[in-house]
C-alpha positions in Angstrom: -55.2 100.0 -27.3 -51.2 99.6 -27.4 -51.6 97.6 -23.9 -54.5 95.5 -25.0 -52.6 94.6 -28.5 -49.5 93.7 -26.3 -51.1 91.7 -24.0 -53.2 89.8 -26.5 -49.7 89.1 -28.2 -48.3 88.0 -25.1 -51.1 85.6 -23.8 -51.1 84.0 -27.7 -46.9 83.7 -26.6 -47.2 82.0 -23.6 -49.4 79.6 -25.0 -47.5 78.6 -27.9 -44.9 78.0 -25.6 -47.0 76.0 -22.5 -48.1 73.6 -26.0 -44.8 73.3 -27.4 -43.5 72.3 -23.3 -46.5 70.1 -23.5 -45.5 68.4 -26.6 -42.0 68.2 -25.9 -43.1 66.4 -22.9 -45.2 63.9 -24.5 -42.5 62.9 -27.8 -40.1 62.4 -24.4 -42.8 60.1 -22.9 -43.2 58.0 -25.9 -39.6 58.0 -26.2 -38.8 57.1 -22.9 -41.6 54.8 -21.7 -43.6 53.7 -24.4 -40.8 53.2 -27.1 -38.8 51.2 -25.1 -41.3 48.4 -24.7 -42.9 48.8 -28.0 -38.7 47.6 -29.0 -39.0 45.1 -26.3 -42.7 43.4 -28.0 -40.8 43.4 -31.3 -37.5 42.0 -30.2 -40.1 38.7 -28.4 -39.4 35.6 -30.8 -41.9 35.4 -33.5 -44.7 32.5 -32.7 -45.3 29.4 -34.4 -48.2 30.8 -36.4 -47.2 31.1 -39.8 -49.2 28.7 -42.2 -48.6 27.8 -45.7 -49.8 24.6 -47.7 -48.0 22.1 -49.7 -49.1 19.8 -52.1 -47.0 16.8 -52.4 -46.7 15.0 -55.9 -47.5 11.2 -55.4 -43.8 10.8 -57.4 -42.0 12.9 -54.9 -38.5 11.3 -54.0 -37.4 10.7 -51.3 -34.0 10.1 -49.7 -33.1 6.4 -47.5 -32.6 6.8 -44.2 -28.0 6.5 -43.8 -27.5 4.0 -41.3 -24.1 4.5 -40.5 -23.9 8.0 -40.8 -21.4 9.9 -37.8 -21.1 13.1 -36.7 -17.9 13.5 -39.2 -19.1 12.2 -42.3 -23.1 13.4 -41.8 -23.1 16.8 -40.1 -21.4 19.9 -41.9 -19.8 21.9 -39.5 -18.5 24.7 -41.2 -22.1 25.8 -41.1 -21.4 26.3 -37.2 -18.2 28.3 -37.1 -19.9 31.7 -36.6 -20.1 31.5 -32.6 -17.3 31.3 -30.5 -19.5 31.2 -26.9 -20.6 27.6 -27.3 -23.7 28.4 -28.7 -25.2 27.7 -32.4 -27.9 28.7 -34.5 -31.0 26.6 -34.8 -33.6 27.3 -37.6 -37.2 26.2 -37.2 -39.4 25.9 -40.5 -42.3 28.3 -40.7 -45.8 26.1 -40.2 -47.6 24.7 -43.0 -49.6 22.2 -43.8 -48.9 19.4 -46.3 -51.3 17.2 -48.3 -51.6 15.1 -51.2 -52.4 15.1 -54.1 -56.3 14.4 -52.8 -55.8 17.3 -50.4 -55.6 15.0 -47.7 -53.4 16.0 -45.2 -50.6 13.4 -44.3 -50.4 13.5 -41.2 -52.9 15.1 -38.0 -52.6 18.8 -36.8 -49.2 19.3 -34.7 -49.4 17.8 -31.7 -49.0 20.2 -28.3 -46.3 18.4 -27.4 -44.6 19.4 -31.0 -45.8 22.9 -30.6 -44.1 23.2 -27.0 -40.6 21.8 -28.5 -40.9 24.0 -31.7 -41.6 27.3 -28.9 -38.6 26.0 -27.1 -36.7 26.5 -30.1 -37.7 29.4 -31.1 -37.5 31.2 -27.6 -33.9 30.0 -26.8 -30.3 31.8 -27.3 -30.0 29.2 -29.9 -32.8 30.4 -32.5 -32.4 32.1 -35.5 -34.6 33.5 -38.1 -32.6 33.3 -40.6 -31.6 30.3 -42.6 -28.3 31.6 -43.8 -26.8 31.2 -40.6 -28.3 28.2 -38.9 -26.1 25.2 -37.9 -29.0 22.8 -37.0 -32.8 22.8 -39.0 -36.0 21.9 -37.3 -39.3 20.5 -39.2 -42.4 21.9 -38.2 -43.9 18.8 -40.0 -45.0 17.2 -36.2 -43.0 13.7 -36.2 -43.4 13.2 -32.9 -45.9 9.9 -33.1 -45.3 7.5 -35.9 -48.9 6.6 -35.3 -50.6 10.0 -36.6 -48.5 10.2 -40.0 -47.9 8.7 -43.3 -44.5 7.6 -43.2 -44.0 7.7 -47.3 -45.9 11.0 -47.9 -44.1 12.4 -44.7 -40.8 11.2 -46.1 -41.6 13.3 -49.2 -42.5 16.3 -47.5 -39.4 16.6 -45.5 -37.4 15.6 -49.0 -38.8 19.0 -50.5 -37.7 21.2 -47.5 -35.9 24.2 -48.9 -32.8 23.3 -46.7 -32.7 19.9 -46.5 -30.0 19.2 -48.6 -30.3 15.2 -48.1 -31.4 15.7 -44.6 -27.7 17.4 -43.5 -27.5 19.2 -40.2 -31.9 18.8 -39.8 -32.6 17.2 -36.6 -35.9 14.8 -36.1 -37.8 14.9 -32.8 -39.8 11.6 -32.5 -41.0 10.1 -29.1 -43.6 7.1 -31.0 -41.3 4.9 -32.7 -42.9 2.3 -35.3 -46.3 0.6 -35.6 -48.1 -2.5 -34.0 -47.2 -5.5 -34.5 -43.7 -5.0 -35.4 -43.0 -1.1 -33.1 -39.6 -0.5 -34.7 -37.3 1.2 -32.3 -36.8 4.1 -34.8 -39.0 6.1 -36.2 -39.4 4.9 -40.1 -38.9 7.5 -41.9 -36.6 8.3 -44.9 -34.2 10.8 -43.7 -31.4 10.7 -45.2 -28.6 12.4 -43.2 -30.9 13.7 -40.8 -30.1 12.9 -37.1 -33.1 11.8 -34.8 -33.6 12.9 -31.5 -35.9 9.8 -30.4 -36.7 7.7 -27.8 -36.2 4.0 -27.1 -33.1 3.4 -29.3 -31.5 0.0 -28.8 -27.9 -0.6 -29.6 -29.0 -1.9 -33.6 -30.9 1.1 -34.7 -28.7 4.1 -32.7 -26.4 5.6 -34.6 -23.4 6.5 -31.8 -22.0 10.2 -31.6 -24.9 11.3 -34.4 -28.6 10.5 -33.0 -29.6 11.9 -29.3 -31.4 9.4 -26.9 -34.1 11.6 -25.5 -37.0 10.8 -22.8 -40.5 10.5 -23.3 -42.8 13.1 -21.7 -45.2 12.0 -18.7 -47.8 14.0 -17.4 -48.3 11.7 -14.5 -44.6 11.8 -13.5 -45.4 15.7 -12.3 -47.8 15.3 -9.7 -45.5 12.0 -8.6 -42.2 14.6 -7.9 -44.6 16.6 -5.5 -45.2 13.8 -3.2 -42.4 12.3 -2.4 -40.8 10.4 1.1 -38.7 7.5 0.6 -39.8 6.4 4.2 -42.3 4.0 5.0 -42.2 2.0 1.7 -43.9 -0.7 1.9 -43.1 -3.2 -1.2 -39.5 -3.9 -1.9 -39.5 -4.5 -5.8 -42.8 -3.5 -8.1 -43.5 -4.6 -11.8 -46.0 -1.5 -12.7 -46.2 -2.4 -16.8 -49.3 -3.4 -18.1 -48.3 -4.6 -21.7 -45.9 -7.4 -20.5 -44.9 -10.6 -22.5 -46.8 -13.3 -21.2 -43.5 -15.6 -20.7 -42.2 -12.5 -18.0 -45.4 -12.3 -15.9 -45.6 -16.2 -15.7 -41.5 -15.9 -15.1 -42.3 -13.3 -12.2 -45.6 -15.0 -10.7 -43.3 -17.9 -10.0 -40.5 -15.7 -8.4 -43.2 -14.3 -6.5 -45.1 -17.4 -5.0 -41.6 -17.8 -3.6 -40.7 -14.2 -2.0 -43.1 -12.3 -1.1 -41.0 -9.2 -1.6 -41.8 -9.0 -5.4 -44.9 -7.8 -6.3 -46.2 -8.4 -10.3 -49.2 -5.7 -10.6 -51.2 -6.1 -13.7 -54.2 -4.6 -15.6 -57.9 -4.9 -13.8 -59.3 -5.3 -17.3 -58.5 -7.6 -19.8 -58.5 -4.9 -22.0 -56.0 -3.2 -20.0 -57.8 0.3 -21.3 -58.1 2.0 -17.3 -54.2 2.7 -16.8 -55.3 4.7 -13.5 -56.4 1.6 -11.8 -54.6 -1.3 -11.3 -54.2 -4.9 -9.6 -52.5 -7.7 -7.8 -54.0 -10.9 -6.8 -57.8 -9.4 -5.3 -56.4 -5.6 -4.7 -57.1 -2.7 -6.6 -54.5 0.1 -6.4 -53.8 3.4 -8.1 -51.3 3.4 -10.7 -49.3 6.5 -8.7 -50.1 4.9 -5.5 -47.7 1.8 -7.0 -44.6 4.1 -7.5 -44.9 6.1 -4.6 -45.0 2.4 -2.2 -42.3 0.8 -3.9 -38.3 1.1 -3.2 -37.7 -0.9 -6.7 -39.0 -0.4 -10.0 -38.8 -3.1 -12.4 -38.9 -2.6 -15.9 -38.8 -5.2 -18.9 -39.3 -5.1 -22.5 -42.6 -4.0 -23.5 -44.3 -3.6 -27.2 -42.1 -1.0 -27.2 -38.6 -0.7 -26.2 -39.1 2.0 -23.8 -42.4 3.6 -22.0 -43.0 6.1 -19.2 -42.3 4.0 -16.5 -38.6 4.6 -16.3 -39.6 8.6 -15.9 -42.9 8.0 -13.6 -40.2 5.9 -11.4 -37.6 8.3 -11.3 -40.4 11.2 -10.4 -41.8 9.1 -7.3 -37.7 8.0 -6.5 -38.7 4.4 -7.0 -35.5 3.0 -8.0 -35.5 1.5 -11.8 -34.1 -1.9 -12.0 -33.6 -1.6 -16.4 -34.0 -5.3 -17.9 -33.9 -4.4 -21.3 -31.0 -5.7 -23.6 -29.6 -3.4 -25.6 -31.6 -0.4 -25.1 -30.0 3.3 -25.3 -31.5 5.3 -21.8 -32.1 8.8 -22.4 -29.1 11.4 -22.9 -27.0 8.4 -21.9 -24.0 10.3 -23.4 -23.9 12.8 -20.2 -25.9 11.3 -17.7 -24.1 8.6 -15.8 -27.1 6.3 -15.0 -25.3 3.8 -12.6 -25.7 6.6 -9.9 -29.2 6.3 -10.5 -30.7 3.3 -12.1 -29.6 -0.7 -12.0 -29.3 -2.0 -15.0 -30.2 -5.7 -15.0 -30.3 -8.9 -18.2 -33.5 -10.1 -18.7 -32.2 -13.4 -18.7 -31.2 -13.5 -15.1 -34.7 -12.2 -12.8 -34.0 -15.8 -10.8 -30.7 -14.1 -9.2 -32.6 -10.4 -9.1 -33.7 -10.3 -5.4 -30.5 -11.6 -3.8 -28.9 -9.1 -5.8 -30.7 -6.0 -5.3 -31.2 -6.9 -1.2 -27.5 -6.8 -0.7 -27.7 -3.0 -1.4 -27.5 -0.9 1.6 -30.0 1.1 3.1 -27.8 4.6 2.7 -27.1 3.7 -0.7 -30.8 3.3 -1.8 -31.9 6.5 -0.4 -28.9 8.3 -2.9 -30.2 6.6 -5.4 -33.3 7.5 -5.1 -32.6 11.0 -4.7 -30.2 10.6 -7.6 -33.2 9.8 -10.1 -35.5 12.4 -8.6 -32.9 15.0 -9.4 -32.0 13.7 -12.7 -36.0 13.8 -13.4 -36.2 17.4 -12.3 -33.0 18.3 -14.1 -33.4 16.9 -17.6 -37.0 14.8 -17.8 -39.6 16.9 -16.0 -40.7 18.9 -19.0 -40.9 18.7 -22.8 -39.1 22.4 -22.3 -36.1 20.9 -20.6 -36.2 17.7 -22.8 -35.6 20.2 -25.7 -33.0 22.1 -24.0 -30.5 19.6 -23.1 -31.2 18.1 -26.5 -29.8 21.1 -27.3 -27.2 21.7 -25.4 -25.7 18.1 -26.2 -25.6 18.9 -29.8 -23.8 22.2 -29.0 -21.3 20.3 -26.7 -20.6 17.7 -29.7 -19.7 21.5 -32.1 -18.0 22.9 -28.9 -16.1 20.1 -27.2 -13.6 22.7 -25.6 -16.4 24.3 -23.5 -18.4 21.4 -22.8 -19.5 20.8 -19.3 -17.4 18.3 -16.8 -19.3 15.0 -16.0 -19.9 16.3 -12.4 -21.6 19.4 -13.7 -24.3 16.8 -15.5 -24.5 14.5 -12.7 -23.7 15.9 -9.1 -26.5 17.2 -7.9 -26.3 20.1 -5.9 -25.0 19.1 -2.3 -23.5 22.2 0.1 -21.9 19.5 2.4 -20.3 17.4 -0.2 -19.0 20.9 -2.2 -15.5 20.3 -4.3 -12.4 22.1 -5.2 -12.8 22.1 -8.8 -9.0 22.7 -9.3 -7.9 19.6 -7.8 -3.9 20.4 -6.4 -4.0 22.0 -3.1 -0.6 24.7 -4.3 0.0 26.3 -7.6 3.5 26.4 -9.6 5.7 28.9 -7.6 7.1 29.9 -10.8 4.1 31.3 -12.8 2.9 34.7 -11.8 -0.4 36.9 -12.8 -2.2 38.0 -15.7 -3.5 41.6 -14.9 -7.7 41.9 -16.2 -8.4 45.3 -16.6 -12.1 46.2 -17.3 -11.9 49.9 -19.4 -14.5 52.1 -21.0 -12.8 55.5 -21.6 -11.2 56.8 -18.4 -8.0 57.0 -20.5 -5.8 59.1 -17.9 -7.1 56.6 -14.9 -6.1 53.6 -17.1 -2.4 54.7 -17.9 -1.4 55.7 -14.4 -3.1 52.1 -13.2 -1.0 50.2 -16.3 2.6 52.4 -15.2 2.1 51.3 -11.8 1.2 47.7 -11.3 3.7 47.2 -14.6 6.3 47.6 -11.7 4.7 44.5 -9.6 7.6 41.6 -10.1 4.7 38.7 -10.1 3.3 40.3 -13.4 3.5 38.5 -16.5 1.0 39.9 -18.7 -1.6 43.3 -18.7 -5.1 42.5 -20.4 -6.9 45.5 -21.3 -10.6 44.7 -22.2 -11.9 47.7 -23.9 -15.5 47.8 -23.5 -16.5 50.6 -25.5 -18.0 50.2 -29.1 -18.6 54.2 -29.7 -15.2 55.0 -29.4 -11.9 53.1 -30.3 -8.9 53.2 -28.1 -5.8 54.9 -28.1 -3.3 54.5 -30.8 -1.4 52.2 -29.7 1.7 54.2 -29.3 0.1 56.2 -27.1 0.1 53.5 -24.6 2.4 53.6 -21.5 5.9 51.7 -22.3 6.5 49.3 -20.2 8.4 46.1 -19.6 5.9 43.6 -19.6 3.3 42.2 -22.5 0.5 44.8 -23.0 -2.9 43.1 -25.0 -5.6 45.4 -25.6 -9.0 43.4 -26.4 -11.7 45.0 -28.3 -15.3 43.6 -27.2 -18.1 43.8 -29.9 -20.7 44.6 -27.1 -20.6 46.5 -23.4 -21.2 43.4 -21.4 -19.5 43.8 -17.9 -19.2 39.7 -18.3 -16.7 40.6 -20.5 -14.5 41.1 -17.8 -14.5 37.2 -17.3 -14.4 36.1 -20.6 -11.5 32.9 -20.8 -9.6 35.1 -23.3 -6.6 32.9 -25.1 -4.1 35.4 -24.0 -4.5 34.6 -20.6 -1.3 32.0 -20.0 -1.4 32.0 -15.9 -3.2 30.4 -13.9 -3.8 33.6 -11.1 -5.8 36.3 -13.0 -5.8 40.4 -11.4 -9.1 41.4 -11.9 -9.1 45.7 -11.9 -11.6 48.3 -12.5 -9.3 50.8 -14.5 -10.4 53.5 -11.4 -8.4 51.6 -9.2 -5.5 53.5 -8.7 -5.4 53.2 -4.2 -3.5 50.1 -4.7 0.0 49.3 -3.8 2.9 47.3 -5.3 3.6 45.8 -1.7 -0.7 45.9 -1.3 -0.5 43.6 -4.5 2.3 41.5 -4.4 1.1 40.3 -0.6 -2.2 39.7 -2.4 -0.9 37.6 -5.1 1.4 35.4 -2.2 -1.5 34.7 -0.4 -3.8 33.7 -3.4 -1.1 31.0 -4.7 -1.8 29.6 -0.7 -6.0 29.7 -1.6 -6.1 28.9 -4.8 -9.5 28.2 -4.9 -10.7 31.2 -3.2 -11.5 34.9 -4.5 -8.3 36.9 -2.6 -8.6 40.5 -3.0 -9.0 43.5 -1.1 -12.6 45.4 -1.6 -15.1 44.1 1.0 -18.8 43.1 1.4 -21.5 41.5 3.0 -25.5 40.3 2.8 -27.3 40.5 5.7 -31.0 38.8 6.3 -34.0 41.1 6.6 -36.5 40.0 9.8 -38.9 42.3 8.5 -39.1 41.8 4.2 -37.7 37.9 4.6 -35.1 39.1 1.6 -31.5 39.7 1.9 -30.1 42.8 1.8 -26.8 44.0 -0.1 -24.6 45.6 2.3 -21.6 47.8 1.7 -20.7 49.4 5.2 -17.9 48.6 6.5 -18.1 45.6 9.0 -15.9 42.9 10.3 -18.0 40.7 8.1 -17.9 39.6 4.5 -19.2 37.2 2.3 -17.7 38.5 -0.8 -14.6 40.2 -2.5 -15.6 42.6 -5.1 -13.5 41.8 -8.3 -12.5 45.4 -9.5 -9.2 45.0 -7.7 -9.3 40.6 -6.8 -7.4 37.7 -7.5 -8.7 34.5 -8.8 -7.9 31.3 -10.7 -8.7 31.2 -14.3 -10.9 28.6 -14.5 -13.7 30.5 -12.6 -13.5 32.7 -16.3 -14.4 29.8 -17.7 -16.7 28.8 -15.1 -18.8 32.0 -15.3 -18.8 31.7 -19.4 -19.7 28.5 -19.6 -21.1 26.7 -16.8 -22.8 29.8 -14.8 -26.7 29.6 -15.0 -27.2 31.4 -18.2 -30.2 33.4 -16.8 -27.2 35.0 -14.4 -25.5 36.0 -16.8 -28.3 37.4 -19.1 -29.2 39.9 -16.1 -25.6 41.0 -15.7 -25.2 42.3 -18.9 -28.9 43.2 -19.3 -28.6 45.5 -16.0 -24.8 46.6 -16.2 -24.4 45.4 -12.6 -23.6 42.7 -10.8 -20.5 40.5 -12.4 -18.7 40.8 -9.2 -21.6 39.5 -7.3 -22.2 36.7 -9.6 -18.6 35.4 -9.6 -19.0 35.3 -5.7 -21.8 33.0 -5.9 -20.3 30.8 -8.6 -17.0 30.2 -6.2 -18.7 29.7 -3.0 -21.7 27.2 -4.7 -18.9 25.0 -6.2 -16.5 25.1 -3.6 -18.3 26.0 -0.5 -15.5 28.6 0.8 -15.6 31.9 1.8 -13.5 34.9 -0.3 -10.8 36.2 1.8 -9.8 39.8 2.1 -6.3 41.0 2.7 -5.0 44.1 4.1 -6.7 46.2 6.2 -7.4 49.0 3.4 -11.2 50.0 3.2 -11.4 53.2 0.6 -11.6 52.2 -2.6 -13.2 55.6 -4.4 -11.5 56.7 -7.2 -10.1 59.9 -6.4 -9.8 61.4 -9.8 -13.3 60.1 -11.0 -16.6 62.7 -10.9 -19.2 61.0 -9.3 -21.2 60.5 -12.7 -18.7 58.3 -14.0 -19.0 55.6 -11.6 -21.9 52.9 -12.0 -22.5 52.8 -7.8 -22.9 56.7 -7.6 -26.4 55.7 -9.2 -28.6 56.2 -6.4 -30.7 52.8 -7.5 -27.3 50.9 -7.7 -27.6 49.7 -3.6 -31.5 48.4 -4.3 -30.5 46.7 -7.6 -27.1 45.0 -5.8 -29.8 43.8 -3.1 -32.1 42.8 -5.7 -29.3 40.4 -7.4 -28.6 39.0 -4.2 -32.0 37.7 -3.7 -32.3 36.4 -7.5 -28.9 34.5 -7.3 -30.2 32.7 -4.1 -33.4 31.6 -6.0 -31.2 30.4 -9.2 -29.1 28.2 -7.0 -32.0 27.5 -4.8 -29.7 28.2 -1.8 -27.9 31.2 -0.1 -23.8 30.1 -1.1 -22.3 33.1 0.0 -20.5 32.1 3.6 -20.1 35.0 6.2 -16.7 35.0 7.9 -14.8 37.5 10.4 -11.2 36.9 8.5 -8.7 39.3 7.1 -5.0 37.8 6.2 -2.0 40.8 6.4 1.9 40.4 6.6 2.9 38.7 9.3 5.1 41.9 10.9 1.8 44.0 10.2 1.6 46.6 13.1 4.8 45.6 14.9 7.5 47.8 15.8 10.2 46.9 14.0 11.8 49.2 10.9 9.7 49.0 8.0 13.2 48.1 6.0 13.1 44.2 8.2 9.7 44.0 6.9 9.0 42.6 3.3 5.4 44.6 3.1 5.5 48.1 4.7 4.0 50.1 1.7 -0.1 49.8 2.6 -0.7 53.5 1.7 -4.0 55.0 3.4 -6.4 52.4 4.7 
C-alpha cells in the first residue's frame, strides 16, 4: 500500500512538473516570437482613418493669404530645434469631415492622391503624433484641386485648426490652382502664413525661400519611363498640348508649312475630350506614341500655367523646350534644370529651330537621360513628390547638413565617379583624430587609449560610449595621457554612431578603432596614417575583405578568408577623411542606415560602399598583418563570433548592391608596406621595423 501511495505521489509529481515545463515553454514562445511582432504591429504608423465632423459657422473668420511672407518673418523655427540629424517633426491632422452650417460638406471626399501624400507623411522618419513637438502641420482637409472645394468655407475650416496659429509653420499641398476662366496660378485660398507646396507658380504669385514648387502627378508618365530608346526618333520638335491659344497654333502652323521638322499635333475632336488620341494634318496618333517619337518637346502656356506634359516628356526622355515666361519649374531650388530642359521666350518660336538644331547629337542624348533620371528621382510618384517636398523644407531648418548640388543633380555614373574632397594632398601639419567605438570592455579600452596615446600623429582620442545601461568610468579613472581625451555619451546603441560628424573632431584624417583592437602597432599606425595623407580619398587601414560572385545562387557572397583580394577595409582599426562621417550621416541612403542600426551589423560595410560609389576607388590595405582577434576577449563578447554574423554580412552585401542599383565595391590585388619592408638591412636604418605578429 506504502508503494502504491508513493508511486501515485510520484506520477501526480512528474506531471506537475512536465505542465509547469510546458508552460514555461509556451510564456517563452509568446515572449520570444509572438511578442515581438505583436510590438512591431503597434510601433506601424497609425492610418489615416480617424473621422470626426465639423460644423463651420457661416461667420467664421478667416485669415488673408501674406504675400510677402519669408522663411524669417513667417516660419517659427524654434519649434524645430529639437533634432540635431537634419530631420523634423511633421504633424498631420486626424481626418474629419467639415460642413456647413446646411451639413453640406465643403468640399468632395479626400482625393487618393491626398490620401497617398497624407500616408507619406505619416510613414516617414519625419512624422509625429504628437503636436507638441511638430515643426511643420499638415491639413487633412484635401486641397489638392481647387476645383472640388469651396474656397471661403475651406478658408474657414483651416482658420479653426487647433494649431494653426494664423497658418504658421502649416504647409498646403495643392496641385489644381484656380478656376476657369481666370486659373490663378495659386491656389486661392486664405492662408495666412501658411506656405504652399503647389504647382505652376510664376515669378508674381511665388513667394521665394517660403513656398515649394512641386510637380504634378501623371499616371501616363509611368508606363512612358518603361519604354524608352532615344534611337530611331523620328520627329525633331513636337507640340503635344491640346488646350493651346489660338494665336500659338496659328504662330506654329506657319513655322511648320516652312520646316517640316516641327510638328503641331492637336485634338481629333473639337471637344478635345479623347486625350488618348490625337492628330496632325489627316493622322491619328497615340498621345504616348507622340512622346516616345519626338527628340523635342515643346511646351507653351496653357489655361493653366503648368500641365503634365513637362513630366510625360521627361518620362519618355523627349527633351522639354519650356516657353513659359515667368513660370517656377518644380523643386527649382535643388534641381538645376539647364542640364535637362531648354528654357525658351515665347516671344521668340521664329529663331527656335536654328536654335535647338545647333545642339549636338552627344549632348541631346545626356539630356535626355538627364530628365529621365530627374523623373525617376523626384517626379515618378506622389510618394517621392512628398518626400523631396520634405526633405527641401528640412534642408531650409538644416542648412549645415544639406545636400551638395551634385548629390541632387548627378545622376549616378561609375565612369564619371568624383573625388568629393577636391585637393589631391592634405596639410602635412594636421594629424588624426582617434574614433574609438566602446560598449563596456573597460580593461581592452584603457590598454588601447595608453598605447596609441604614444603615436606622434595623434591630436585627439574620441571615445563614443555606446552603452545606455551602464555609464562610464569616472572620469579620473581614465588613463593619463598627453593628448585630449573626449568621451561621448550616445542616447541610443547605434553602431552608426561610430561615424557620426561629432564637433570635436578638428582633423581632417579620422582612426576609426573597435576598442578590442589592441594587435596594433605605433610603427603599424603611424605608416598607416603617412600613407592615408597620400590617398586621401580612400579607406587606408589594415583589416581585410572581399565579395565574391555566387555561379550557383546569382548573390554575392561576404568573404572573410584570407586572400590576395579585397574590396574593402573594415573600419575597427581604418583611416579615413572626415567628410565620409558626414557622408554616411547625411547623404548615405537612409534605408542603409536604418538596417545598420536595426541589425547591429554592417557600418563597416556600409561606409565601403559609400566611398567606392562616390569616388569609384578601391580601399587600400597596409601591412601585411592578417590577425585581428582580440586576444583578451571571450568569444561571446564579439558580434562576429555569432554563428549568423557571416550570412547576415553576405546578406548586406547583396542589399547595398540593390540600394545603389550597382555592385561599387572594386576588387584589387594591392597592399602598400615601408619601402625597406623585408630587406636586410638593421631594423635601426629603417623608420618602420615594429609590425609585431602578422
Amino acid at each position: 500500500m506504502f508503494i502504491r501511495l508513493a508511486c501515485c505521489r510520484l506520477l501526480r509529481h512528474r506531471k506537475l512538473i512536465y505542465i509547469s515545463l510546458f508552460i514555461s515553454f509556451l510564456l517563452s514562445f509568446v515572449y520570444v516570437v509572438v511578442l515581438p511582432h505583436a510590438v512591431k504591429l503597434l510601433q506601424k504608423p497609425p492610418k489615416i482613418q480617424e473621422v470626426y465632423q465639423y460644423v463651420i459657422p457661416e461667420d467664421s473668420p478667416t485669415d488673408p493669404t501674406n504675400s510677402r511672407c519669408t522663411f524669417y518673418d513667417c516660419f517659427n523655427i524654434y519649434r524645430c530645434g529639437h533634432e540635431f540629424n537634419g530631420d523634423f517633426k511633421v504633424y498631420v491632422y486626424p481626418m474629419a469631415r467639415h460642413v456647413d452650417q446646411d451639413f453640406i460638406p465643403i468640399g468632395g471626399k479626400m482625393s487618393k492622391e491626398y490620401h497617398t501624400i497624407l500616408s507619406a507623411i505619416v510613414e516617414s522618419q519625419y512624422y509625429t503624433k504628437n503636436p507638441e513637438e511638430a515643426c511643420v502641420f499638415v491639413s487633412s482637409i484635401d486641397t489638392l484641386n481647387q476645383n472640388r472645394f469651396r474656397v471661403k468655407e475651406t478658408s474657414q475650416a483651416l482658420a479653426l485648426l487647433p494649431h494653426w496659429n494664423g497658418g504658421q509653420n502649416h504647409l498646403i499641398f495643392n496641385m489644381v490652382p484656380g478656376t476657369a476662366p481666370d486659373y490663378k496660378t495659386v491656389v486661392e485660398l486664405s492662408i495666412g502664413k501658411a506656405m504652399v507646396a503647389g504647382v505652376g507658380f510664376d515669378s508674381w504669385t511665388y513667394r521665394s525661400s517660403f513656398d515649394i514648387s512641386i510637380a504634378i502627378y501623371s499616371d501616363l508618365a509611368i508606363s512612358l519611363s518603361n519604354d524608352y530608346t532615344f534611337k530611331n526618333r523620328t520627329t525633331f520638335i513636337t507640340t503635344v498640348q491640346i488646350n493651346l491659344h489660338n494665336d500659338f497654333i496659328t504662330s506654329l502652323k506657319s513655322i511648320e508649312k516652312q520646316k517640316s521638322m516641327i510638328r503641331v499635333i492637336e485634338p481629333c475632336s473639337p471637344s478635345g475630350q479623347n486625350k488618348t488620341i490625337v492628330c496632325h494634318k489627316n493622322n491619328t496618333y497615340s498621345y504616348a506614341e507622340v512622346f516616345t517619337d519626338s527628340v523635342f518637346c515643346l511646351i507653351l502656356p496653357g489655361p493653366r500655367l503648368m500641365d503634365t506634359v513637362l513630366i510625360d516628356a521627361l518620362a519618355a526622355g523627349c527633351i522639354p523646350i519650356v516657353a513659359i515666361n515667368h513660370v517656377v519649374l518644380p523643386f527649382f531650388e535643388v534641381i538645376d534644370w539647364k542640364r535637362a530642359v531648354i528654357m525658351w521666350s515665347e516671344t521668340e518660336l521664329n529663331t527656335l529651330l536654328e536654335v535647338v538644331s545647333g545642339i549636338p547629337l552627344d549632348r541631346r542624348k545626356d539630356m535626355s537621360a538627364q530628365g529621365r533620371w530627374l523623373y525617376k528621382t523626384y517626379l515618378s510618384s506622389l510618394q517621392i513628390i512628398t518626400m523631396t517636398t520634405l526633405k527641401i523644407l528640412s534642408q531650409r531648418l538644416h542648412p549645415h547638413s544639406s545636400d551638395f548640388y551634385e548629390n541632387w543633380n548627378l545622376r549616378p555614373n561609375p565612369v564619371s565617379a568624383r573625388n568629393p574632397l577636391f585637393l589631391p594632398y592634405m596639410s602635412d601639419s594636421s594629424g588624426f583624430t582617434a574614433i574609438i567605438l566602446s560598449y563596456d570592455r573597460i580593461d581592452s579600452l584603457f590598454t588601447l587609449i595608453n598605447m596609441i596615446s604614444k603615436a606622434p600623429s595623434l591630436q585627439k582620442i574620441i571615445v563614443v560610449w555606446n552603452n545606455q545601461l551602464k555609464s562610464p568610468p569616472h572620469f579620473s579613472e581614465w588613463p593619463k595621457i598627453d593628448v585630449s581625451l573626449k568621451i561621448v555619451q550616445t542616447t541610443a546603441n547605434k553602431l552608426s554612431n561610430r561615424f557620426f560628424p561629432y564637433r570635436e573632431i578638428e582633423t581632417e584624417a579620422i582612426l576609426s578603432l573597435d576598442d578590442d583592437i589592441l594587435m596594433l602597432t605605433l610603427d603599424e599606425i603611424e605608416f598607416g596614417f603617412q600613407v592615408w595623407k597620400e590617398f586621401p580619398d580612400h579607406i587606408v587601414g589594415f583589416p581585410s575583405r572581399t565579395h565574391v560572385w555566387n555561379n550557383k545562387t546569382n548573390t554575392w557572397k561576404y568573404e572573410s578568408e584570407w586572400k590576395n583580394e579585397l574590396s574593402m577595409v573594415l573600419t575597427g582599426a581604418a583611416f579615413y577623411h572626415k567628410y565620409w562621417n558626414q557622408a554616411y550621416t547625411y547623404i548615405m541612403p537612409n534605408n542603409i542606415k536604418e538596417w545598420v542600426d536595426d541589425h547591429m551589423n554592417c557600418e563597416d560595410i556600409a561606409m565601403n560602399f559609400l566611398v567606392s560609389n562616390t569616388t569609384n576607388k578601391a580601399p587600400i590595405k597596409v601591412t601585411p598583418k592578417k590577425k585581428f582577434k582580440c586576444p583578451q576577449c571571450t568569444n561571446t563578447e564579439m558580434l562576429s563570433a555569432d554563428q549568423g554574423h557571416m550570412a547576415t554580412r553576405t546578406s548586406c552585401v547583396n542589399m547595398f548592391a540593390a540600394i545603389y542599383g550597382r555592385m561599387p565595391l572594386k576588387t584589387v590585388e594591392y597592399r602598400i608596406d615601408p619601402v625597406l619592408y623585408r630587406s636586410l638591412l638593421p631594423k635601426k636604418l629603417k623608420r618602420y621595423n615594429n609590425f609585431g605578429e602578422l
